[in-house]
C-alpha atoms as an extended CHARMM CRD file, in Angstrom:
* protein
*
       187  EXT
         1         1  UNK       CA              1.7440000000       33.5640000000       38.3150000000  PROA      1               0.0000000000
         2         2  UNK       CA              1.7420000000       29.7080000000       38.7850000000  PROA      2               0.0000000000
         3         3  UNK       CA              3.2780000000       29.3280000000       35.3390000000  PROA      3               0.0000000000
         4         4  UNK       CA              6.0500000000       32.1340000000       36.2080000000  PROA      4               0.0000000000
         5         5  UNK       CA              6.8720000000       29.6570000000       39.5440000000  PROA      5               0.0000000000
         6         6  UNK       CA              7.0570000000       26.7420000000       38.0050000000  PROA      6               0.0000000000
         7         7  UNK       CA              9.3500000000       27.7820000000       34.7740000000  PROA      7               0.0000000000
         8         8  UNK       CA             11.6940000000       29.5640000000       37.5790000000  PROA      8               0.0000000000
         9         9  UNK       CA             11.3840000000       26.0490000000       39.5400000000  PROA      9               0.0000000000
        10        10  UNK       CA             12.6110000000       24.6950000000       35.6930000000  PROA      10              0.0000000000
        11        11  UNK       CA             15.1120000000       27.1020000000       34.8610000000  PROA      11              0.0000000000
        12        12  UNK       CA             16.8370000000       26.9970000000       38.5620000000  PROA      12              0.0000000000
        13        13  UNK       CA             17.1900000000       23.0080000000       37.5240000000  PROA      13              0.0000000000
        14        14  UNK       CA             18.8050000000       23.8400000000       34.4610000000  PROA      14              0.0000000000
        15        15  UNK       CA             21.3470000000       26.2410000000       35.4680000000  PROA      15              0.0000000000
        16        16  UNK       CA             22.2330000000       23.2700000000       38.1900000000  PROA      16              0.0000000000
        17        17  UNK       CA             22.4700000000       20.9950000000       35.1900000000  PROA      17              0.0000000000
        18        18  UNK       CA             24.5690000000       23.1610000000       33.6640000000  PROA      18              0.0000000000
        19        19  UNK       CA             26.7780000000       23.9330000000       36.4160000000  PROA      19              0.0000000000
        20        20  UNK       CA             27.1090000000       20.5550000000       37.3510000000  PROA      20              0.0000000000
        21        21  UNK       CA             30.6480000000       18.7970000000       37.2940000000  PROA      21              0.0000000000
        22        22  UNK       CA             30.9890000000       16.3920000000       34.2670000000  PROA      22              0.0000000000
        23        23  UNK       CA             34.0240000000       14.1010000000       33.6710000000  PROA      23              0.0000000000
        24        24  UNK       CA             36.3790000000       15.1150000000       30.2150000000  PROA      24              0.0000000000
        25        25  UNK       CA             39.3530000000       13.4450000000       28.8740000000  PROA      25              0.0000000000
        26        26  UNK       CA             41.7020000000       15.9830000000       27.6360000000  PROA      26              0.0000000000
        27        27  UNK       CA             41.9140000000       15.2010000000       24.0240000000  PROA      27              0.0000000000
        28        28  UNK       CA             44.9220000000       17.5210000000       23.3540000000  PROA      28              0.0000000000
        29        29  UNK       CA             47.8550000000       19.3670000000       25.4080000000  PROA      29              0.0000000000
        30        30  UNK       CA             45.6790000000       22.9590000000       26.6680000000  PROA      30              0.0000000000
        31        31  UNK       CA             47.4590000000       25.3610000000       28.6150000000  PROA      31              0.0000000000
        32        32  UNK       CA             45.3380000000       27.2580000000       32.0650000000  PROA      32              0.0000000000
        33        33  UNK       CA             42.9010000000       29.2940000000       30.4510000000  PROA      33              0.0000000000
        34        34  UNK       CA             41.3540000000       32.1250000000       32.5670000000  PROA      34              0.0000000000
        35        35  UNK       CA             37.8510000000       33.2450000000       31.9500000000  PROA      35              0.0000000000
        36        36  UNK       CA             36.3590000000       36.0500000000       33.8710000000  PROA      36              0.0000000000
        37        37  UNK       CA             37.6050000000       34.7310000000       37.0630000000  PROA      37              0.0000000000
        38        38  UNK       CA             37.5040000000       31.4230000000       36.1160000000  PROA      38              0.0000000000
        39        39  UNK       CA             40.6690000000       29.3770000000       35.7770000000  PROA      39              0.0000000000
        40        40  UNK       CA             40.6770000000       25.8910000000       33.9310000000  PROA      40              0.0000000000
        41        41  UNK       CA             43.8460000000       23.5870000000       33.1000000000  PROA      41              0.0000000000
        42        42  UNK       CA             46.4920000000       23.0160000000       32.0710000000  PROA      42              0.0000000000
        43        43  UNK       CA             45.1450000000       19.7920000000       29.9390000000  PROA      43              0.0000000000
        44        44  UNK       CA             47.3620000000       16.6290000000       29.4330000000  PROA      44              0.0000000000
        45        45  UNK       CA             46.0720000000       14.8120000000       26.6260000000  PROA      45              0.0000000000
        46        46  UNK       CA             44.6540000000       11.4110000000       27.5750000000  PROA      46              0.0000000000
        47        47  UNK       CA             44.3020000000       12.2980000000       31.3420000000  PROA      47              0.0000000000
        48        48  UNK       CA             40.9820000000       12.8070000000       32.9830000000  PROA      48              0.0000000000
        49        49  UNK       CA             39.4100000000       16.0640000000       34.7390000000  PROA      49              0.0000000000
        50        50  UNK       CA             36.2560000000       17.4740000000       36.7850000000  PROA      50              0.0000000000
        51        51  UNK       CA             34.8460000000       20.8390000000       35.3950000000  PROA      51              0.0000000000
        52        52  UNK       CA             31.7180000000       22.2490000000       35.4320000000  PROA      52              0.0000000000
        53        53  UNK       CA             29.1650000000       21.0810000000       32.1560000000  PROA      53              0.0000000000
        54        54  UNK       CA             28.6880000000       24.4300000000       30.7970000000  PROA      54              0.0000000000
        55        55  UNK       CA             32.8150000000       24.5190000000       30.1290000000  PROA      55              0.0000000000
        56        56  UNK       CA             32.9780000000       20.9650000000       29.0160000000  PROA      56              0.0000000000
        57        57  UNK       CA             30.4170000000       21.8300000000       26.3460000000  PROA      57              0.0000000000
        58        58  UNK       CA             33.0330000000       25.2870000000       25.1320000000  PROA      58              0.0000000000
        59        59  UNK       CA             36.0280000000       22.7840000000       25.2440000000  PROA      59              0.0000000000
        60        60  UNK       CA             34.5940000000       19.7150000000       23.8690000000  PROA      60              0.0000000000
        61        61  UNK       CA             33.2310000000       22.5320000000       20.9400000000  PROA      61              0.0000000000
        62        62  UNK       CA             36.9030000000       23.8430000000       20.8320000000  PROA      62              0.0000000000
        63        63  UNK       CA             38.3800000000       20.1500000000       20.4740000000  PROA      63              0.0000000000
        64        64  UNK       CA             40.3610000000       19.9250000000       24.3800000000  PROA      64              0.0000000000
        65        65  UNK       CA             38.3470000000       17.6390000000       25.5130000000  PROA      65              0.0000000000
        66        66  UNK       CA             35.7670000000       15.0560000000       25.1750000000  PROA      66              0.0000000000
        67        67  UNK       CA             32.8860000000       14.8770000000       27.9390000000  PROA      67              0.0000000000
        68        68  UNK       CA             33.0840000000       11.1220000000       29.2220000000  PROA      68              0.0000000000
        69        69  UNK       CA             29.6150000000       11.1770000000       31.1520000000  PROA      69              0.0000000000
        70        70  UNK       CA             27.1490000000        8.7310000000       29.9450000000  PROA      70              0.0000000000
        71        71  UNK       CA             24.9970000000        9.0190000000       26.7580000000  PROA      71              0.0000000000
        72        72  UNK       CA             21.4520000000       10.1740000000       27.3470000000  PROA      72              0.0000000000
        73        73  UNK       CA             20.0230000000        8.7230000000       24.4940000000  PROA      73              0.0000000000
        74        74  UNK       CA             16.5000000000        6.6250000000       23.3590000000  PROA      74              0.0000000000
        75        75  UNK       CA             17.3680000000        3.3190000000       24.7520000000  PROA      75              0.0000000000
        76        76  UNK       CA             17.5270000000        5.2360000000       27.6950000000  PROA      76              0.0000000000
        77        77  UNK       CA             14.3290000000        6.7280000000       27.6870000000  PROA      77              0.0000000000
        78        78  UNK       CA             12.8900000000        2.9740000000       26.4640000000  PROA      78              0.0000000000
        79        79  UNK       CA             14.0450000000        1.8880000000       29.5260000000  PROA      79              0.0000000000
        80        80  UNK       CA             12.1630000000        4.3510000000       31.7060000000  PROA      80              0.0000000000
        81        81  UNK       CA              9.0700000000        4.0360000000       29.5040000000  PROA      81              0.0000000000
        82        82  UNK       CA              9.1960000000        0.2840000000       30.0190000000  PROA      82              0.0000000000
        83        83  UNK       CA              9.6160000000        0.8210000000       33.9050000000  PROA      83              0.0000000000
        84        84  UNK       CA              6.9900000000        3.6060000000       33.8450000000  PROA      84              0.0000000000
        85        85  UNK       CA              4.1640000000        1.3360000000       32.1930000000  PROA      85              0.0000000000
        86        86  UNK       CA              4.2820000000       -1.4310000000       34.1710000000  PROA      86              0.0000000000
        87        87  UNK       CA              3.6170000000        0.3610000000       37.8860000000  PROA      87              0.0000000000
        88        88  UNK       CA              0.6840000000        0.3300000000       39.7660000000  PROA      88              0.0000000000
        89        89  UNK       CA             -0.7500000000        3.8510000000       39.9040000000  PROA      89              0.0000000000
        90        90  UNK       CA              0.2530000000        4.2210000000       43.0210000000  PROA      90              0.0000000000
        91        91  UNK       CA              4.1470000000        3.5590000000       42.0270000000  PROA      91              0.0000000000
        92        92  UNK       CA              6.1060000000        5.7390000000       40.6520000000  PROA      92              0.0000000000
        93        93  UNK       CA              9.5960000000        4.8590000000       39.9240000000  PROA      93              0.0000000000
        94        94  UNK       CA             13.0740000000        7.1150000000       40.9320000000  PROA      94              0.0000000000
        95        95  UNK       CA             14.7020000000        9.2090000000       37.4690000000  PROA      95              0.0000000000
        96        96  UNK       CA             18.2870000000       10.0280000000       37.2960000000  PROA      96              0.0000000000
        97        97  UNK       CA             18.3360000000       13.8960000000       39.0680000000  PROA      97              0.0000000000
        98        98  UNK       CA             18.9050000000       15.6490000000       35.9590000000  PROA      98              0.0000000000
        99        99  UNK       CA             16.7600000000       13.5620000000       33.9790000000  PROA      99              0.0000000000
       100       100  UNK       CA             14.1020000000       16.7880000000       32.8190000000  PROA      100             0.0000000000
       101       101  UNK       CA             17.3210000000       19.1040000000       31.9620000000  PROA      101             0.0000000000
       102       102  UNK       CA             19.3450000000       16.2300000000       29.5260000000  PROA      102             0.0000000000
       103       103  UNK       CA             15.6580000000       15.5280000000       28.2780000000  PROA      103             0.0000000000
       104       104  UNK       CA             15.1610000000       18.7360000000       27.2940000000  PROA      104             0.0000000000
       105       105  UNK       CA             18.8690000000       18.7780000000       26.0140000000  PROA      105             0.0000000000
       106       106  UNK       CA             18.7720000000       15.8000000000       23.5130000000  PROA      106             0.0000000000
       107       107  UNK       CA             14.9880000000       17.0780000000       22.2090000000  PROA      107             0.0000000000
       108       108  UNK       CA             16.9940000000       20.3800000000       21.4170000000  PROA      108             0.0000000000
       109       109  UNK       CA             20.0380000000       18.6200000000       19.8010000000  PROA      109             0.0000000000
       110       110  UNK       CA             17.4430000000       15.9160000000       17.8540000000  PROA      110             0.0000000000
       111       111  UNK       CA             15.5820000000       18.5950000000       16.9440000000  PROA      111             0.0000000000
       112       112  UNK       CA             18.5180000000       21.0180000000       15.7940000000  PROA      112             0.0000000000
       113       113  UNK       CA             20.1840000000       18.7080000000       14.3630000000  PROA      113             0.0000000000
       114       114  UNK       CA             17.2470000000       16.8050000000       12.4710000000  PROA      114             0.0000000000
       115       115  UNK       CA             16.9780000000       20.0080000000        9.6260000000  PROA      115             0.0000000000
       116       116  UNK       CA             17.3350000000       18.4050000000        6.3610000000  PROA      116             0.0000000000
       117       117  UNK       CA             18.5420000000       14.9620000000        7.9990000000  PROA      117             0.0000000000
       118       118  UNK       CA             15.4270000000       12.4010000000        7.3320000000  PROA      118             0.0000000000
       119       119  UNK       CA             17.3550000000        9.8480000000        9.8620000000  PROA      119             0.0000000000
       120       120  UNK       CA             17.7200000000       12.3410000000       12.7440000000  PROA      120             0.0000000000
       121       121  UNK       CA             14.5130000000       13.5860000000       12.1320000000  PROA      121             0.0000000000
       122       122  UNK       CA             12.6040000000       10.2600000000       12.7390000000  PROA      122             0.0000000000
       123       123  UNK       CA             14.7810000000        9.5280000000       15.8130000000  PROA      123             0.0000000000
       124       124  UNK       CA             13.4960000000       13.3020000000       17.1850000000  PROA      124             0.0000000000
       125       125  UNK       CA             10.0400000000       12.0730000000       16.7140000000  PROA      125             0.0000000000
       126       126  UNK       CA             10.5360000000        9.1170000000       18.1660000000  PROA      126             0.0000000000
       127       127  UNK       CA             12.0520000000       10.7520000000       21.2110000000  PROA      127             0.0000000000
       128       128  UNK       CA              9.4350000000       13.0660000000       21.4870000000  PROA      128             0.0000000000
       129       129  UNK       CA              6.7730000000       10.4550000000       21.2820000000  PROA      129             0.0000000000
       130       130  UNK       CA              8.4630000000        8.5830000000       24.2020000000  PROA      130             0.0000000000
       131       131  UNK       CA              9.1700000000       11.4830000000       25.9480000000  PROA      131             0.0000000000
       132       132  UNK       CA              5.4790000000       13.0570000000       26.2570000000  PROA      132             0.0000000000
       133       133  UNK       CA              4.4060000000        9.4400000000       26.8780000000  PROA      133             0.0000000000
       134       134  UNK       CA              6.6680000000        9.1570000000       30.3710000000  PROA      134             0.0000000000
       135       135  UNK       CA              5.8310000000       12.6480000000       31.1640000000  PROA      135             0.0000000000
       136       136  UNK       CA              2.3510000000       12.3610000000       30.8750000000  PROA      136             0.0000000000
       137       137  UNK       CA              2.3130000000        8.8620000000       32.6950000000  PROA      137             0.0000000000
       138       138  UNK       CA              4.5050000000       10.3760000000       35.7450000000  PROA      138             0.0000000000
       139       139  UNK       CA              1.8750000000       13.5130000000       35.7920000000  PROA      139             0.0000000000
       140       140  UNK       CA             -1.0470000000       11.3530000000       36.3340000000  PROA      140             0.0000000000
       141       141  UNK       CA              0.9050000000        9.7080000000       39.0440000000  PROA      141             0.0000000000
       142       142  UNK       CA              1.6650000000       12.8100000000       41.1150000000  PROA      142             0.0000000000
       143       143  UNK       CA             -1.7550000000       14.1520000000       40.3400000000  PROA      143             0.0000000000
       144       144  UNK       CA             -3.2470000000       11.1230000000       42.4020000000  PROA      144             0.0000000000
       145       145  UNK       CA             -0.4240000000       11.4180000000       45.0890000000  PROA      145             0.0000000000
       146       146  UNK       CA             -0.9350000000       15.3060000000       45.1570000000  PROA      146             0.0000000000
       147       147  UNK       CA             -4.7770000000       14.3200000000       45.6250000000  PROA      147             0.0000000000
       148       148  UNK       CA             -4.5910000000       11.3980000000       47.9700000000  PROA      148             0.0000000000
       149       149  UNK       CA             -4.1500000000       12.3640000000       51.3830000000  PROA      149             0.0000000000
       150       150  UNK       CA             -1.8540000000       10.5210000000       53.6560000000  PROA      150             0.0000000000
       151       151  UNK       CA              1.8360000000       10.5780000000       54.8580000000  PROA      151             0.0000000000
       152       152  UNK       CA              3.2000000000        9.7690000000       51.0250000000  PROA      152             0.0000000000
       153       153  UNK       CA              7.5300000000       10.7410000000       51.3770000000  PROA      153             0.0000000000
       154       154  UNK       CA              8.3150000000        7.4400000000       50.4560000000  PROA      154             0.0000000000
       155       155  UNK       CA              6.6000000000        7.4800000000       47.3450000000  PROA      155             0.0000000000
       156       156  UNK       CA              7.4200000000       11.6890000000       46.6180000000  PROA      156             0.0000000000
       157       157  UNK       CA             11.4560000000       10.6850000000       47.8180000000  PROA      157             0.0000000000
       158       158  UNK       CA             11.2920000000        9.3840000000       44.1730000000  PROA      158             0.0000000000
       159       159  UNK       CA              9.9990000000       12.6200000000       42.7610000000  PROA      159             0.0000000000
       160       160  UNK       CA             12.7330000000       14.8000000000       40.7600000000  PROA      160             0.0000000000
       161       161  UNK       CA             13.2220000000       18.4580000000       41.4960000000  PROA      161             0.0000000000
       162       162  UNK       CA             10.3310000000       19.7520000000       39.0630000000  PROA      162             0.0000000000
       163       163  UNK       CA              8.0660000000       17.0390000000       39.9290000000  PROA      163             0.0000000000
       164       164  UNK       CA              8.4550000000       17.7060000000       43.5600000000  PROA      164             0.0000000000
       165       165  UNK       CA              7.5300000000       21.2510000000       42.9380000000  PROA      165             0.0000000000
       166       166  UNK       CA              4.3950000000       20.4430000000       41.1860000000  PROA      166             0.0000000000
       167       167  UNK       CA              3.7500000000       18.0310000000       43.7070000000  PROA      167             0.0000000000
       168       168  UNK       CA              3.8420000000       20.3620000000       46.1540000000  PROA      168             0.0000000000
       169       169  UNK       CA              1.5290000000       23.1720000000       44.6460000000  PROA      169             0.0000000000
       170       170  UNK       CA             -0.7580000000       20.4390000000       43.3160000000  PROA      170             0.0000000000
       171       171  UNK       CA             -1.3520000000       19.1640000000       47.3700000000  PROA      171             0.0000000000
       172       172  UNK       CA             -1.8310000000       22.7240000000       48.2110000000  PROA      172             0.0000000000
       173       173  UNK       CA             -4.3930000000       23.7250000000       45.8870000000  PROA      173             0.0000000000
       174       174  UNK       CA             -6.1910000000       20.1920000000       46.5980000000  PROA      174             0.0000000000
       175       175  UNK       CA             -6.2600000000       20.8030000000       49.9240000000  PROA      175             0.0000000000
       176       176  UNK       CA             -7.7450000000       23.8510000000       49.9850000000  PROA      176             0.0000000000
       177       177  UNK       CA             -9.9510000000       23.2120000000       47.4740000000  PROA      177             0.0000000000
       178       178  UNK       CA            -10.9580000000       20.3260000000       49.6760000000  PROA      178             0.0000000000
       179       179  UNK       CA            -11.2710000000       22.0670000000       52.5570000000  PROA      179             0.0000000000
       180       180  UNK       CA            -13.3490000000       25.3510000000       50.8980000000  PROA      180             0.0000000000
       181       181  UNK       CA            -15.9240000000       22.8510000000       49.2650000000  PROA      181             0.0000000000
       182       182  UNK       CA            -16.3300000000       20.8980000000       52.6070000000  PROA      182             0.0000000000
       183       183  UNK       CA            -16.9790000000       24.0010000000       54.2040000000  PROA      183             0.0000000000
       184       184  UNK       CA            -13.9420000000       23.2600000000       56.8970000000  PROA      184             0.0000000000
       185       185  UNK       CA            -12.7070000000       25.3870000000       58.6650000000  PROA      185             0.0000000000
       186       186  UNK       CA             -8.8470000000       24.9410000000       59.6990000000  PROA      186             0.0000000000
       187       187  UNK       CA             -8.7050000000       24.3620000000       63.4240000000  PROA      187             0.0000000000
């Protein structure tokens, strides 16, 4: 049941990644396209628009536009390693909000992308490498904030969405844990 919770907790962030609004340029003249409800354009080459991720991706794949966001990419994730490794234990530093979802998005593309491509392929692994190494770094982290008791929100405030969750459940099942094996009762 835990495991159910927390993938919904996981898949609730991604569908808010994916409906999140991303800047395009329009590469070409589009006319309004309507999509179940939906109405997008028209497009004026060169000019730049707001639209939800999810459509960017369909109209950057059909050439309209190009998604102008920021790359999510390993000297990225070096950069969070770096900061990651040198806290204290106690520390734990603040991620972009959709850091987990475009994670999970480039290991996907790296990986997809890294079938008979030696290059890509060594890039994935080094991705992945960094990757587990942050996660697991962060997860110690909240496992000794989840199991420290104390007024802690201005350490958790840099928590993202999933991490918070965890957090959350981890306290909980400390706490009663705590409490069963100390044989207190809750007043």
């Amino acid at each position: 049941m835990a495991h159910e919770e927390t993938s919904l907790t996981i898949k609730d962030a991604d569908l808010a990644f994916e409906n999140s609004m991303v800047r395009v340029i329009a590469l070409r003249e589009s006319p309004k396209l309507e999509l179940a409800g939906l109405s997008v354009g028209p497009f004026e080459e060169g000019k730049e628009y707001e639209i939800r991720l999810w459509l960017a991706r369909e109209l950057e794949k059909a050439g309209i536009v190009r998604i102008r966001d920021e790359p999510f990419d390993s000297s990225m994730l070096h950069k969070i390693h770096w900061t990651e490794r040198i806290q204290a234990a106690g520390k734990i530093s603040a991620l972009p909000p959709t850091f987990y979802p475009k994670l999970r998005a480039l290991l996907s593309s790296l990986k997809e992308g890294s079938l008979g491509d030696a290059e890509t392929l060594r890039e994935y692994e080094l991705i992945k490498r960094l990757s587990r190494d942050i996660v697991d770094c962060r997860l110690k982290k909240i496992i000794s904030l989840a199991s420290t008791p104390g007024h802690k929100s201005h350490i958790v405030r840099n928590l993202t969405v999933e991490e918070r969750d965890l957090y959350k459940k981890l306290e909980a099942i400390i706490d009663a844990w705590r409490k069963e094996i100390l044989g207190v009762v809750e007043e």
